[in-house]
PQR file of N, CA, C, O and H, with PARSE charges and radii, in Angstrom:
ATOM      1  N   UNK A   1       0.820  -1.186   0.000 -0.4000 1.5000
ATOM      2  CA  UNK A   1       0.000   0.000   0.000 -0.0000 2.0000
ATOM      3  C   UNK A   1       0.868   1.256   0.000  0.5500 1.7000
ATOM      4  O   UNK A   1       0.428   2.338  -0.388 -0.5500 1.4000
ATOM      5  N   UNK A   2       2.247   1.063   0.493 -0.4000 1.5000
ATOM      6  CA  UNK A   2       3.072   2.315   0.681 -0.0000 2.0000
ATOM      7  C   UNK A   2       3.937   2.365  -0.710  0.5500 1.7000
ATOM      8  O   UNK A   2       4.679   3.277  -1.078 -0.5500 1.4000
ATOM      9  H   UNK A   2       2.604   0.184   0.808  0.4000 1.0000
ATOM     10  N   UNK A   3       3.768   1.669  -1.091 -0.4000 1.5000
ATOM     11  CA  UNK A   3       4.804   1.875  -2.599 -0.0000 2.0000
ATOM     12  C   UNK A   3       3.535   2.046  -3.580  0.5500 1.7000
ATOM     13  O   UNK A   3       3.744   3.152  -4.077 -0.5500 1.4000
ATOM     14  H   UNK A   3       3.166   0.929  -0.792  0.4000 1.0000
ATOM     15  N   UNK A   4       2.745   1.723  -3.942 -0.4000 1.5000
ATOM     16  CA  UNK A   4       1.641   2.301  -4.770 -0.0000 2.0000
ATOM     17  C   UNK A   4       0.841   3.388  -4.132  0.5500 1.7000
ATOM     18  O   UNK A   4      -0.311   3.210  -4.529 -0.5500 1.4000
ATOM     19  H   UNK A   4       2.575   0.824  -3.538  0.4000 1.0000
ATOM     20  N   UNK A   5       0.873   4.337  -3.408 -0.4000 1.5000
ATOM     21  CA  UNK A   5       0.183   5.039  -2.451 -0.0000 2.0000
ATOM     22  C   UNK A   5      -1.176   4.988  -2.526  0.5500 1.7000
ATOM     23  O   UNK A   5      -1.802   5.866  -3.120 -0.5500 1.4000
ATOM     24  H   UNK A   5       1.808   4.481  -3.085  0.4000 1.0000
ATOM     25  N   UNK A   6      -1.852   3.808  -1.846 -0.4000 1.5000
ATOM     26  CA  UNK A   6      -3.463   3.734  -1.860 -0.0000 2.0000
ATOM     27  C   UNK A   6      -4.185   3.871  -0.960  0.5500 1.7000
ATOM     28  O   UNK A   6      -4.602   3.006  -0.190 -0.5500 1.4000
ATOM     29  H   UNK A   6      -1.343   3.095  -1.364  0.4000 1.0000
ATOM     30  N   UNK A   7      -4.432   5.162  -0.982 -0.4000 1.5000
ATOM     31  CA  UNK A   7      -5.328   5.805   0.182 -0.0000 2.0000
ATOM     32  C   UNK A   7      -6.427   4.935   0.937  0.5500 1.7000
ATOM     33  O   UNK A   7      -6.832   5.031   2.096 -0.5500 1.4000
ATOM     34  H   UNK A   7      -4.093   5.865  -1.608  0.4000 1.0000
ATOM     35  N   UNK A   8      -6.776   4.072  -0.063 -0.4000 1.5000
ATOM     36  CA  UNK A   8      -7.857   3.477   0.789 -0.0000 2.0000
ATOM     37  C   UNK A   8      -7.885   1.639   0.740  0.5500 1.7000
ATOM     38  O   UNK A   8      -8.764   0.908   0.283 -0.5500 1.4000
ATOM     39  H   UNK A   8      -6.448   3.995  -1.004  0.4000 1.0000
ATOM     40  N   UNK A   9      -6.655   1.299   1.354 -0.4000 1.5000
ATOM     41  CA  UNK A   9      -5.981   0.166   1.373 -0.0000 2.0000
ATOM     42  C   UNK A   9      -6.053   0.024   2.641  0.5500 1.7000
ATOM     43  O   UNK A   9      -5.462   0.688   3.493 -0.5500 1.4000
ATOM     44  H   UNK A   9      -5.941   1.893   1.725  0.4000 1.0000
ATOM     45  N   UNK A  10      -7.201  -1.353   2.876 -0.4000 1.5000
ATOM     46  CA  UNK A  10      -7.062  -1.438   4.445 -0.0000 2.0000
ATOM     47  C   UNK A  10      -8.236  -0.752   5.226  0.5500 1.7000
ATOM     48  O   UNK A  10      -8.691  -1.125   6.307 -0.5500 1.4000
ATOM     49  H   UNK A  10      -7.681  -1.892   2.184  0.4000 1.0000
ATOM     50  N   UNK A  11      -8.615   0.255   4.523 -0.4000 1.5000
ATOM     51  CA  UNK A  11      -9.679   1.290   4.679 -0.0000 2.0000
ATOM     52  C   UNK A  11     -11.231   1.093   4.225  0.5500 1.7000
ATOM     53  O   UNK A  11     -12.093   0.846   5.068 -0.5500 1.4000
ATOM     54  H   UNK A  11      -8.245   0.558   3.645  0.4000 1.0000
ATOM     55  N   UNK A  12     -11.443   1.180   3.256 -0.4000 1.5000
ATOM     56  CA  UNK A  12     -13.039   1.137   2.557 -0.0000 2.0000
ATOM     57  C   UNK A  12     -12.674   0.143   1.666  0.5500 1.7000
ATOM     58  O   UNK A  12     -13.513   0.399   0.803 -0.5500 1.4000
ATOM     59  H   UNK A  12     -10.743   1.380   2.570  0.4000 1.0000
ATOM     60  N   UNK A  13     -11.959  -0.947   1.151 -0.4000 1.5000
ATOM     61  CA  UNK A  13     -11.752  -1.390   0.560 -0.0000 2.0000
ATOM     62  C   UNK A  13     -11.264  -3.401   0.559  0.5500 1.7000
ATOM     63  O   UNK A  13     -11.202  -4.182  -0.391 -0.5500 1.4000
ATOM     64  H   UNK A  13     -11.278  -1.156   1.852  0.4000 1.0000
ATOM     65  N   UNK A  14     -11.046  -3.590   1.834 -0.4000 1.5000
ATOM     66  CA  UNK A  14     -11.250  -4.863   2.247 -0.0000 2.0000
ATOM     67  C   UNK A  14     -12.778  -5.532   3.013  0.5500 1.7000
ATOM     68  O   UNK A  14     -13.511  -5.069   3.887 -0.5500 1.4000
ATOM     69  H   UNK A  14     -11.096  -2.956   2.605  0.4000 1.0000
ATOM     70  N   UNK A  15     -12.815  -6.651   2.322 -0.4000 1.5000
ATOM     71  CA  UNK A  15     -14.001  -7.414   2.795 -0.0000 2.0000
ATOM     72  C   UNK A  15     -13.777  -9.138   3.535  0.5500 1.7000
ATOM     73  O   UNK A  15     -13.109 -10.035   3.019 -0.5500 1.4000
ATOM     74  H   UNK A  15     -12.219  -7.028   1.612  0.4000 1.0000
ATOM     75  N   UNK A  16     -14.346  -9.202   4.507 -0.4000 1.5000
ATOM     76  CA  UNK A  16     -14.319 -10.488   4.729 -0.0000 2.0000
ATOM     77  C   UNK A  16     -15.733 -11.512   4.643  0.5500 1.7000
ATOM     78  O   UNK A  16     -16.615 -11.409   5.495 -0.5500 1.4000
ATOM     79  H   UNK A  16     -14.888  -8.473   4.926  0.4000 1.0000
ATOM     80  N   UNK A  17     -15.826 -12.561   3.437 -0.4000 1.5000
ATOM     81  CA  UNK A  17     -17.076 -12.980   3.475 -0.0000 2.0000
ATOM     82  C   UNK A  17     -17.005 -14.288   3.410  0.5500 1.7000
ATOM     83  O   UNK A  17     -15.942 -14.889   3.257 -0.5500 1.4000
ATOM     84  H   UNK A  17     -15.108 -12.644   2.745  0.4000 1.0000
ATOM     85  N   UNK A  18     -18.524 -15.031   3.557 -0.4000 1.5000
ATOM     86  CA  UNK A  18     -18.112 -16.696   3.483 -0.0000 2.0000
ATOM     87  C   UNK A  18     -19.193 -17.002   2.532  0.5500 1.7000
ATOM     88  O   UNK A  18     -20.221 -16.339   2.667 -0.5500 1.4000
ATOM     89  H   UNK A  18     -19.388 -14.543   3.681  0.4000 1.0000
ATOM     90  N   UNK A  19     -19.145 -18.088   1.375 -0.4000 1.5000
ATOM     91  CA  UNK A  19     -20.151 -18.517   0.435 -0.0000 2.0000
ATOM     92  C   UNK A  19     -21.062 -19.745   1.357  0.5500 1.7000
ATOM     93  O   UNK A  19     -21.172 -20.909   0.972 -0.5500 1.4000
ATOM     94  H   UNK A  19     -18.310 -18.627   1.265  0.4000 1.0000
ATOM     95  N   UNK A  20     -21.503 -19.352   2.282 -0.4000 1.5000
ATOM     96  CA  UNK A  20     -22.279 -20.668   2.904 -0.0000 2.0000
ATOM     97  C   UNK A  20     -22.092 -21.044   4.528  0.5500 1.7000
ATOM     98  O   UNK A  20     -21.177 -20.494   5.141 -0.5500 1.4000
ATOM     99  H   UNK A  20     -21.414 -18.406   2.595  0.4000 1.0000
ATOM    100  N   UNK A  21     -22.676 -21.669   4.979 -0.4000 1.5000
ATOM    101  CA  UNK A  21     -22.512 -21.585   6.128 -0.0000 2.0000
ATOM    102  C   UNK A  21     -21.140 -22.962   6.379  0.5500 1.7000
ATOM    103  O   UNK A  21     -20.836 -23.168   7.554 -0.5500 1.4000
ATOM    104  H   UNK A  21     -23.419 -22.115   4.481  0.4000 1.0000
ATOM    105  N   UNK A  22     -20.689 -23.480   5.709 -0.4000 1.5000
ATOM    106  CA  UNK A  22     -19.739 -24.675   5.911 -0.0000 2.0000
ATOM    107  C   UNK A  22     -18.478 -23.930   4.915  0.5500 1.7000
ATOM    108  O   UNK A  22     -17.630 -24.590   4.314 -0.5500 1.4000
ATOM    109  H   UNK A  22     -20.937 -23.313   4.754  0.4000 1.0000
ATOM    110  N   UNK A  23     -18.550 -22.758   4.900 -0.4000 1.5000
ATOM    111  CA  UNK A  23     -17.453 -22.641   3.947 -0.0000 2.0000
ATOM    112  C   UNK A  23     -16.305 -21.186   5.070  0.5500 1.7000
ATOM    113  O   UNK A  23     -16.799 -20.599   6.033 -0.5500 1.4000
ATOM    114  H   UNK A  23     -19.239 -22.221   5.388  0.4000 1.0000
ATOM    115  N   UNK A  24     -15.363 -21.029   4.756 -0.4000 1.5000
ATOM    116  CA  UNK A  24     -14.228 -20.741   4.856 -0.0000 2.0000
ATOM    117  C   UNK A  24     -13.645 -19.299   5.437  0.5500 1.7000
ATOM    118  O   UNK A  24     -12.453 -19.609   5.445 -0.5500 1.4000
ATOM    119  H   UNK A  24     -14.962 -21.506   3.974  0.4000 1.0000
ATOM    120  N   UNK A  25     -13.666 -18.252   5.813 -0.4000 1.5000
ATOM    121  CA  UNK A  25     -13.784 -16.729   5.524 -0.0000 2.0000
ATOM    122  C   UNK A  25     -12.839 -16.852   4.846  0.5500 1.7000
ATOM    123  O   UNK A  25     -11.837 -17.565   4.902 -0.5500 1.4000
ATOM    124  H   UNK A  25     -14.634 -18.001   5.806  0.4000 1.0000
ATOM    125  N   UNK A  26     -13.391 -15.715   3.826 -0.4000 1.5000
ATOM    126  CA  UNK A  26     -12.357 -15.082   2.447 -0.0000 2.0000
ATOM    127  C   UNK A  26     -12.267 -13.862   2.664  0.5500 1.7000
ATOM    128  O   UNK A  26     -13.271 -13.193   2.906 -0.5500 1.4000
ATOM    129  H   UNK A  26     -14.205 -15.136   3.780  0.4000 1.0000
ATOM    130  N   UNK A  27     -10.962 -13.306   2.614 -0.4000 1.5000
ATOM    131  CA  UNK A  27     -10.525 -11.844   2.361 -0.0000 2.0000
ATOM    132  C   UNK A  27     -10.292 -10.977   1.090  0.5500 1.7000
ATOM    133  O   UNK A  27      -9.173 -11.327   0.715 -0.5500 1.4000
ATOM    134  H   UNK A  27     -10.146 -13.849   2.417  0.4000 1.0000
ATOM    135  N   UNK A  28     -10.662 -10.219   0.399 -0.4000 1.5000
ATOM    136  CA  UNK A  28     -10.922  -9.705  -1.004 -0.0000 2.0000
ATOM    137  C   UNK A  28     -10.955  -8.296  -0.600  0.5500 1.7000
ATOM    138  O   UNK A  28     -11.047  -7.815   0.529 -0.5500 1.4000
ATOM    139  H   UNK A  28     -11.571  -9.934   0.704  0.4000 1.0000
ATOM    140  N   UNK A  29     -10.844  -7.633  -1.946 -0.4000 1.5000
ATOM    141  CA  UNK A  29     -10.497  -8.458  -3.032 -0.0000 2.0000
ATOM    142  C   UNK A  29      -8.957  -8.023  -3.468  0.5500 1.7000
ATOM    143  O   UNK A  29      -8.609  -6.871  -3.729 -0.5500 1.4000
ATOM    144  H   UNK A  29     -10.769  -8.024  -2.863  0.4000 1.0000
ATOM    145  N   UNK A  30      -8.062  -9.272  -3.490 -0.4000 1.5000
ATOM    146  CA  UNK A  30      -6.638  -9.032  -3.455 -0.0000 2.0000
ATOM    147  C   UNK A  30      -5.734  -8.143  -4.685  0.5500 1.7000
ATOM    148  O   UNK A  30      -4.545  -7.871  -4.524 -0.5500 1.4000
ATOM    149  H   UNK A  30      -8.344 -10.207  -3.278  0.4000 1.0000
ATOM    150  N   UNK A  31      -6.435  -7.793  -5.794 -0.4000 1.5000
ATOM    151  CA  UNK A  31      -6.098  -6.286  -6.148 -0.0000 2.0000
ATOM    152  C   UNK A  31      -7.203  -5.321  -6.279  0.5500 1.7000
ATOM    153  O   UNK A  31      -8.051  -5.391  -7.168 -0.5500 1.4000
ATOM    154  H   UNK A  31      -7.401  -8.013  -5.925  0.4000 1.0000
ATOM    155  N   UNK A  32      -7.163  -4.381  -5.322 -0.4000 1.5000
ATOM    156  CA  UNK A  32      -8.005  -3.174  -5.694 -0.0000 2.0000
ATOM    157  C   UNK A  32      -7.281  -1.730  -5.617  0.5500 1.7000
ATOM    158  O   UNK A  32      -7.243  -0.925  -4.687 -0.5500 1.4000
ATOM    159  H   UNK A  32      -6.475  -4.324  -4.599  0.4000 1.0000
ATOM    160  N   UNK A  33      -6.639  -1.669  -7.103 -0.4000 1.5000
ATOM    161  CA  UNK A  33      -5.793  -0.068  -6.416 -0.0000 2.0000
ATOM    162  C   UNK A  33      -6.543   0.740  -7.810  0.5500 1.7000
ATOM    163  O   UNK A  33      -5.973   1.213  -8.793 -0.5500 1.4000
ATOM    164  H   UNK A  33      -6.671  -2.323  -7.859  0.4000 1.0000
ATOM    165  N   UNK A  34      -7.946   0.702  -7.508 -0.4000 1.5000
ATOM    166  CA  UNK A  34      -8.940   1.805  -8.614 -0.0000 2.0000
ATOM    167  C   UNK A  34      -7.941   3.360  -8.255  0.5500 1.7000
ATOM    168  O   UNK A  34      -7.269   3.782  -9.197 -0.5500 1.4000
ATOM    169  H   UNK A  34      -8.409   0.318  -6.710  0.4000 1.0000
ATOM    170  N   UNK A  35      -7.903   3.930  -7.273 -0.4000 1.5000
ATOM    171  CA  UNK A  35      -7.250   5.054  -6.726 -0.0000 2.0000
ATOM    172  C   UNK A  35      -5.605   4.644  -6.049  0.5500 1.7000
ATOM    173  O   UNK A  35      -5.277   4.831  -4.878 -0.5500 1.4000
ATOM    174  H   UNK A  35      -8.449   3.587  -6.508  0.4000 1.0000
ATOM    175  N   UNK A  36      -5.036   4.258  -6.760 -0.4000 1.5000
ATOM    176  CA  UNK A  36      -3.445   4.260  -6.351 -0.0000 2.0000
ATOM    177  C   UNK A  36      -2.464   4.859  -7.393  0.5500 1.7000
ATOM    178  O   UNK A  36      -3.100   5.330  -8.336 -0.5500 1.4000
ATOM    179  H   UNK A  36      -5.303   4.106  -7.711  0.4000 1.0000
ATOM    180  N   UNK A  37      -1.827   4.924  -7.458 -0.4000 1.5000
ATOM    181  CA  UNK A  37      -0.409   4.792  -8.626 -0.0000 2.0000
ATOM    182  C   UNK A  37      -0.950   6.002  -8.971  0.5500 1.7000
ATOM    183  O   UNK A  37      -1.615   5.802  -9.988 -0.5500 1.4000
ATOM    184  H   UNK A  37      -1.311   4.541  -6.692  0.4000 1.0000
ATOM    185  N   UNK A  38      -1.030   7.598  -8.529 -0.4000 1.5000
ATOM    186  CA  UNK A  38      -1.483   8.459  -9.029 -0.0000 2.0000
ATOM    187  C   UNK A  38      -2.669   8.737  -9.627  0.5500 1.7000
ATOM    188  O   UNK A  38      -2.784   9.688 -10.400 -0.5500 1.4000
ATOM    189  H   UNK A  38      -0.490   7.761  -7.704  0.4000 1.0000
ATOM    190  N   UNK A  39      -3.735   7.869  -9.299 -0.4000 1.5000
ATOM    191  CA  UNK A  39      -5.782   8.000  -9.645 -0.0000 2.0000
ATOM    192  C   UNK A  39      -6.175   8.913  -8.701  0.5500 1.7000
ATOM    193  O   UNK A  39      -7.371   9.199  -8.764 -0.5500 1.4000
ATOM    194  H   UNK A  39      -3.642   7.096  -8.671  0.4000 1.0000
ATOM    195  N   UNK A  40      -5.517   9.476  -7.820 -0.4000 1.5000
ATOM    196  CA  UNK A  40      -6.150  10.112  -6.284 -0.0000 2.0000
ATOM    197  C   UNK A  40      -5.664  11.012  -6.440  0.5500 1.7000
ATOM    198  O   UNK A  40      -4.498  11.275  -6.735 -0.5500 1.4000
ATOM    199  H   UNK A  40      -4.546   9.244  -7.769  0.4000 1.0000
ATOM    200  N   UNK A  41      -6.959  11.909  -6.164 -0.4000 1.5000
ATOM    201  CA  UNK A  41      -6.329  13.573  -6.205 -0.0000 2.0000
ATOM    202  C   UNK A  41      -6.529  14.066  -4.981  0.5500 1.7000
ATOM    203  O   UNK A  41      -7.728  13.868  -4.784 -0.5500 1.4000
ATOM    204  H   UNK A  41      -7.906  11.695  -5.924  0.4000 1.0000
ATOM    205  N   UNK A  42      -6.085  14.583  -4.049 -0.4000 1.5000
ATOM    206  CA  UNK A  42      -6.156  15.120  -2.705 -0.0000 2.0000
ATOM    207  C   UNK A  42      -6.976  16.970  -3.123  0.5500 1.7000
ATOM    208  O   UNK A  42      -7.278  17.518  -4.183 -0.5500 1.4000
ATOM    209  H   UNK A  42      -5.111  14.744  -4.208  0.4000 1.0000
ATOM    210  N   UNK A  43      -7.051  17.327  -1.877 -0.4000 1.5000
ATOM    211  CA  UNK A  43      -7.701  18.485  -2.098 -0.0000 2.0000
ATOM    212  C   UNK A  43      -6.898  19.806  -1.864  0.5500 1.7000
ATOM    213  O   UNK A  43      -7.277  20.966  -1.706 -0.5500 1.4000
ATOM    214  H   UNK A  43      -6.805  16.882  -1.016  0.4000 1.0000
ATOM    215  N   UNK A  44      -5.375  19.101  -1.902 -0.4000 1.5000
ATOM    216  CA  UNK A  44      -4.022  20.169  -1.779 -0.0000 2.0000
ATOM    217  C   UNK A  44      -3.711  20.792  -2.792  0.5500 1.7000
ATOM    218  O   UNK A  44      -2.757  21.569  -2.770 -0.5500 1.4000
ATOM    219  H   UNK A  44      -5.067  18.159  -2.030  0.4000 1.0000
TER
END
């Protein structure tokens, strides 16, 4: 998250879910950098 600077890594952007009641927790989704690598504009 610190070398692609993604503001919202960790933030609004991780989920933990399970498909069923016998199934597993999953963490997702393992690329989301919509706003990283310079997509994010601050209000500076």
């Amino acid at each position: 998250m610190e070398l692609s600077e993604d503001p919202d890594g960790f933030y609004s952007s991780t989920f933990l879910y399970k498909d069923g009641d016998n199934d597993v927790i999953h963490a997702g989704p393992v690329w989301d950098f919509d706003v990283a690598f310079g997509y994010y504009k601050t209000a500076h």
